[in-house]
N, C-alpha and C positions, 0 to 999 in steps of 0.2 A: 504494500500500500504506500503511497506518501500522505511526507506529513503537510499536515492541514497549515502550517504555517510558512514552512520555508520548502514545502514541495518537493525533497527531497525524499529518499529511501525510509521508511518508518517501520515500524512492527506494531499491529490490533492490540494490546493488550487486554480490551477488557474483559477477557474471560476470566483473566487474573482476577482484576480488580477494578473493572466497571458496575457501573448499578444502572438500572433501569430508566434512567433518561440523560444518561451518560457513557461517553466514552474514554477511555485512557489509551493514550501514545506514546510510542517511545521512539525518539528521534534522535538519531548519533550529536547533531546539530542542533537542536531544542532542548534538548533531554527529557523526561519523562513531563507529564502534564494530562489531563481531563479538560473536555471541554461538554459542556452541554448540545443537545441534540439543537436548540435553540440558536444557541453562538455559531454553530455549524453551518444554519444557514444562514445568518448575518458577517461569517467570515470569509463566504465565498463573496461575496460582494466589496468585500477588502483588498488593496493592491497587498505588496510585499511587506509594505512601512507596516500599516496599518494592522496588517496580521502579527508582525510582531511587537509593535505595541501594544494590545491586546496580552500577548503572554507576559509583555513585562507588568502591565498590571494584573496580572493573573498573582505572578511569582511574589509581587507586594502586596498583596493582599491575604498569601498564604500565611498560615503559622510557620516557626522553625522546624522543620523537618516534616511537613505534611505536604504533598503534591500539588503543586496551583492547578484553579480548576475555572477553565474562561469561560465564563459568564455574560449572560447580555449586559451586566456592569463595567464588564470587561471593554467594551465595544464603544466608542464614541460616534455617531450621527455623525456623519458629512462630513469625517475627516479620513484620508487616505483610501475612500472607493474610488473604484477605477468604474469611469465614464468614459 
């Protein structure tokens, strides 16, 4: 699969450790992270910045040692889609 942010090579994890209106990914280049089924479709509509803006406030928002999980909080309105 690729990953949702930087498009490169990823691995599904959530069999591991998704939940039911969630995914988790694991990106050599992102590293680990959840994103909701929600954010999913609001981050196709994100260029390159903007997707990874998005997991940087994922990652600030997370606790110490708990997986950021992007969120439509995660996601700013009208900044970094691609028109």
């Amino acid at each position: 699969m690729r990953c949702l942010i930087c498009h490169g090579e990823a691995t599904h994890i959530t069999p591991e450790r998704g939940g039911p209106d969630w995914v988790s990914i694991r990106c050599g280049a992102c590293e680990d992270y959840d994103v909701t089924e929600t954010a999913i479709r609001r981050l196709k509509a994100l260029d390159l910045d903007g997707r990874r803006d998005a997991l940087q406030k994922a990652k600030g928002f997370a606790r110490p040692g708990v997986q950021p999980m992007i969120t439509s909080a995660c996601l700013v309105t009208g900044e970094g889609t691609s028109e």
